[in-house]
N, C-alpha and C positions, 0 to 999 in steps of 0.2 A: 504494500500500500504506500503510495506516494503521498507524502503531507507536503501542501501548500501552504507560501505565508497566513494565508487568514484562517490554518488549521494550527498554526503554533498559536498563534494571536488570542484564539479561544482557547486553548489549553492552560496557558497563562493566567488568563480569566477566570476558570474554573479554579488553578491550582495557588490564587493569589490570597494570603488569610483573610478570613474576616475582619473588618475595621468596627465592628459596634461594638465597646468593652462591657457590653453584660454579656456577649455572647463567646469574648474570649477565655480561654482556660489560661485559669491565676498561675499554671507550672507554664505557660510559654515561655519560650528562650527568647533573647533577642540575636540578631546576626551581629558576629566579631568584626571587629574590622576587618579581618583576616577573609570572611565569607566572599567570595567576587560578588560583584553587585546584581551580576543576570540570577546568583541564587535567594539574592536575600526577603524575593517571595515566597519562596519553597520552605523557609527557614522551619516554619509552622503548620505546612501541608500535610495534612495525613495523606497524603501520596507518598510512598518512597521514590526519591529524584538524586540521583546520580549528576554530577559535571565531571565530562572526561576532556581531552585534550583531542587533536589528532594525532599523536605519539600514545593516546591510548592508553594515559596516565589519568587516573582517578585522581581529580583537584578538591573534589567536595563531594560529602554525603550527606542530606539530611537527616534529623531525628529519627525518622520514620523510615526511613530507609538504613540505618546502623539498627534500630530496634528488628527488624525485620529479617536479617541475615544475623543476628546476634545466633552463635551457635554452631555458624555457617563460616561465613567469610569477614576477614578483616578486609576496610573497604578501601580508607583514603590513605592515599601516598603511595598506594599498590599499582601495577597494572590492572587494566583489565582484562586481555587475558587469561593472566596469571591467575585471576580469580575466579573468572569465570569458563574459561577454555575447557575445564573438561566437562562443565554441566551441558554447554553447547550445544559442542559436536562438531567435528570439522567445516563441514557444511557451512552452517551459519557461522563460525570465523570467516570464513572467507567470504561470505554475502556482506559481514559487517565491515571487513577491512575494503573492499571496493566501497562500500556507501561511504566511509569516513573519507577513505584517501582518493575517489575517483569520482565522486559523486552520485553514484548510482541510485538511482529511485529519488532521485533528489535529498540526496546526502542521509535519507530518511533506511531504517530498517524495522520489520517488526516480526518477531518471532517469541518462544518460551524457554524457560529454563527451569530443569527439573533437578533440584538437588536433594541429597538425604546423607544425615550422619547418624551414629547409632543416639545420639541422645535426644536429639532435636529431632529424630525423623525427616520425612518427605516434604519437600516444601514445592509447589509448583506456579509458576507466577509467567504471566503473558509480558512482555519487552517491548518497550516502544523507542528507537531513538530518533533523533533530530535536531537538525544544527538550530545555533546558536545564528540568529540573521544577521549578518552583516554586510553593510550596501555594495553592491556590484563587486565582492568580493570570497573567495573559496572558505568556509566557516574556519576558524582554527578550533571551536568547541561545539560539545556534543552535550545536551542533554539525555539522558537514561532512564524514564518514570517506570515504576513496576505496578503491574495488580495480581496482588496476591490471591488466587482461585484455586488456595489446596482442599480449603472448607465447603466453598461451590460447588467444586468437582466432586469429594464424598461426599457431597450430601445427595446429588444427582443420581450418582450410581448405587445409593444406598436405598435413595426411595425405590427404586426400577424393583431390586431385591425385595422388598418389603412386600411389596404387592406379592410376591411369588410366597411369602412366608404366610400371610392373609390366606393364602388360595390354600396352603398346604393345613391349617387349622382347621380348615372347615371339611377338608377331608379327615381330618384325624380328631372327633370331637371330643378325645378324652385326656387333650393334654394339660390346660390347663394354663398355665404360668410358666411351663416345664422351660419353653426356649429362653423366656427370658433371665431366669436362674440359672440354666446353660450359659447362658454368654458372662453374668456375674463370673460365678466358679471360674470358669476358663479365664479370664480375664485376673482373677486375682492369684490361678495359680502360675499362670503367665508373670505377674508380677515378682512374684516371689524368686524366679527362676531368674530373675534380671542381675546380669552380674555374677552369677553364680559360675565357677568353672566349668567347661564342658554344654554352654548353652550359651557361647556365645551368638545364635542365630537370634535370641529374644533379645529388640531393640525395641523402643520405644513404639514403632511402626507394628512388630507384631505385637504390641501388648493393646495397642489401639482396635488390629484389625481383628485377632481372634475374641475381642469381647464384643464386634457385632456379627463375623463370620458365624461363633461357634452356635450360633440360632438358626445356620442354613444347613446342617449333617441331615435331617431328615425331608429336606424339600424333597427328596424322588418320591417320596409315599405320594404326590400328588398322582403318581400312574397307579399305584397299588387298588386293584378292586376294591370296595367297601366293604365287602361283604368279609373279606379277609380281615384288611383292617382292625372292623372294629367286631370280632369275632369273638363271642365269649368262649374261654375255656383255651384248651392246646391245639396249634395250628396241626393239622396233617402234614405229612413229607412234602405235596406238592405243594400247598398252601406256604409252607416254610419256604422253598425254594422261590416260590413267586414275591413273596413279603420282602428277601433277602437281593434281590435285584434292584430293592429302590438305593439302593448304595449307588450301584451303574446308574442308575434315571436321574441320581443327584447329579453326579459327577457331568453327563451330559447335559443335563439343563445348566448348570455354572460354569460351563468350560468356556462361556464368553463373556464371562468376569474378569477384568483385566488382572486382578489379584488371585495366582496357582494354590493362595491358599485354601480358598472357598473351596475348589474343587476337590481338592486335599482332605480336607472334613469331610465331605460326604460321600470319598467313595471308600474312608480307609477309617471311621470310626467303628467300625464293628471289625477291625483287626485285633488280632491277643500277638501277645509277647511270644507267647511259646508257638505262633504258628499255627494253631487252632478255628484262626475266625475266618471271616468271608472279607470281601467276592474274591481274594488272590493267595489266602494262604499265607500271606508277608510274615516275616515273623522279625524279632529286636528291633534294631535301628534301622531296620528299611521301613518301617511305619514313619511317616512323617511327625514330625517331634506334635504339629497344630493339633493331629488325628490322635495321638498318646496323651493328651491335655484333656481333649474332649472328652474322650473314652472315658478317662476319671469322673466325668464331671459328669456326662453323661448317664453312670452306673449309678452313682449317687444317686441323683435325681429322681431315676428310675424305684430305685427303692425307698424311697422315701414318699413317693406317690400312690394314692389308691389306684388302681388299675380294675380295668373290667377280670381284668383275671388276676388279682393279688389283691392282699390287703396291703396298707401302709405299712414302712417297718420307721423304728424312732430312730434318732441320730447313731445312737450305739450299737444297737444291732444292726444297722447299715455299717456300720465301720468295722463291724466283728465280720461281716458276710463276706466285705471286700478288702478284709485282713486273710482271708483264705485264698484269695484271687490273686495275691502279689505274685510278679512272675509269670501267672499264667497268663492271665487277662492282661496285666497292667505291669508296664516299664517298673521294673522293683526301685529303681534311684527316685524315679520322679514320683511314685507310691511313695515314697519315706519323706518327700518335699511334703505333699498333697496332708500326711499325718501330722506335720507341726503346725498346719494350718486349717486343720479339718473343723476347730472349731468356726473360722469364719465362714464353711461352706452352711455348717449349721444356723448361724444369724442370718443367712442369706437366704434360708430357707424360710425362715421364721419374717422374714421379713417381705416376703414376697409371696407368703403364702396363697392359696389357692381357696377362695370366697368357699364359705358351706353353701350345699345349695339347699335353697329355702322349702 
């Protein structure tokens, strides 16, 4: 997209602070001497706004744009580049370095940049640059404004899923609260496991995503006949074998989840340690660590629930039941995490319990 003068001229406008001082916030900064003067709008824009050079040297960063990468990147005094060249991608360096030094698109470029560290996670933000105007002359500077759309984005791809979890309740009417106490558990014993040795893949990114994944492991039950479903009593063989496929029907309804997690829960939470479960057999560390969280969390839950075919069992006899399971069913390291914390699975139960019905 090519931006014309009367497309920065508005930009300016928008990203200029308010002048009414009831409506200014009492922590504004003012601009240093030091600020160049094309920033000292931006000084207070909740936009984050970048000044680079054509040498591609970071001369300023607003508040809002240091708050923004805080986590991520040190910004001023730096290249740019430097800072941002591997979020990029080859590609757009070299789209950006022809718009700076050749004028292409009218010195203007606009593209995204997707960064992630284990602490700070995923952060994904749209790029906008363009010069600095100056009269019948090649710009020497660049403005750089960012809009941060990592929260738009899941939140978008999150509703899509929801609808699918909606559809999967009304096929299965006896669960309850169960997913949402799934995704607690998993999300807390996700937490737990952060920093711990031997689990360095849990970053802040999986602790966010398996506590609203771990509510998609039973979405293929939306193929599972009804009549199976919600069957009182013990399934037959073929009944079992048809029930035990919505692992597969999960796994292909989320395989265009941009996140291999999702998929990962629902086609491998009914795998055991020892090699015992469905649909593949997997057995230890080939189970994906997302699907070994669940699994825990899942059993729990399970037991602690009245069911058309069981009664309730209480926090301790649940935890007696799947103290016999260690090993078999469930990752024995991460069973011994799941123990020092089992009393929070029980306030989460208790806390989200499931309404009597009248």
């Amino acid at each position: 997209m090519e931006l014309h003068e009367h497309d920065i001229e508005q930009l300016e406008e928008v990203l200029e602070p308010v002048e009414d001082p009831d409506l200014l916030n009492t922590n504004l900064v003012s601009a240093s001497s030091d600020t160049p003067p094309i920033m000292r709008p931006f000084v207070n824009s909740i936009f984050p706004v970048l000044l680079i050079n054509k040498e591609f040297l970071i001369l300023f960063a607003n508040r809002a744009c240091n708050n923004l990468f805080t986590g991520y990147f040190r910004l001023q005094n730096n290249l740019f580049f430097d800072v941002f060249g591997k979020s990029l991608g080859s590609e757009a360096l070299k789209e950006i370095r022809q718009a700076v030094l050749f004028g292409n698109h009218g010195y203007s470029w606009k593209g995204s940049i997707k960064t992630k560290t284990r602490e700070a996670g995923t952060l994904q933000t749209k790029v906008y640059l363009f010069p600095v105007i100056q009269a019948n002359q090649a710009p020497d500077n660049f403005i750089v404004l960012f809009d941060d759309v990592t929260q738009e984005n899941k939140k978008l791809l999150q509703s899509v899923f929801i609808s699918l979890l909606e559809a999967s309740k009304l096929k299965d009417n006896d669960t309850g609260k169960h997913i949402v106490r799934v995704n607690f558990y998993s999300e807390r014993l996700a937490r737990e496991l952060y920093n711990r040795p031997g689990y360095e893949e849990v970053d802040r990114d999986f602790i966010e995503d398996i506590g609203f994944l771990a509510s998609m492991h039973d979405v293929g039950k939306i193929g599972t006949p009804d009549d199976i479903l919600n069957k009182e009593g013990p399934l037959s063989d073929w009944e079992w074998t048809i029930m035990k496929e919505h692992t597969k029907n999960g796994a292909f309804i989320l395989s265009t989840y941009p996140n291999p997690m999702a998929r990962e829960i629902a086609l491998n939470h009914h795998e055991r340690w020892d090699g015992t479960g469905y649909p593949f057999q997997l057995e230890g560390p080939m189970i994906p660590l997302s699907a070994r969280i669940v699994t825990i969390a899942d059993v729990y839950d399970a037991l602690r629930m009245k069911r058309s075919y069981k009664e309730a069992y209480d926090h301790e006899t649940s935890i007696e039941k799947m103290l016999a399971w260690k090993g078999k069913n469930f990752d024995p390291q991460l069973f011994d995490v799941f123990m020092t914390i089992q009393s929070d699975f029980e306030k989460i139960y208790a806390d989200n319990a499931d309404e009597e019905p009248n």
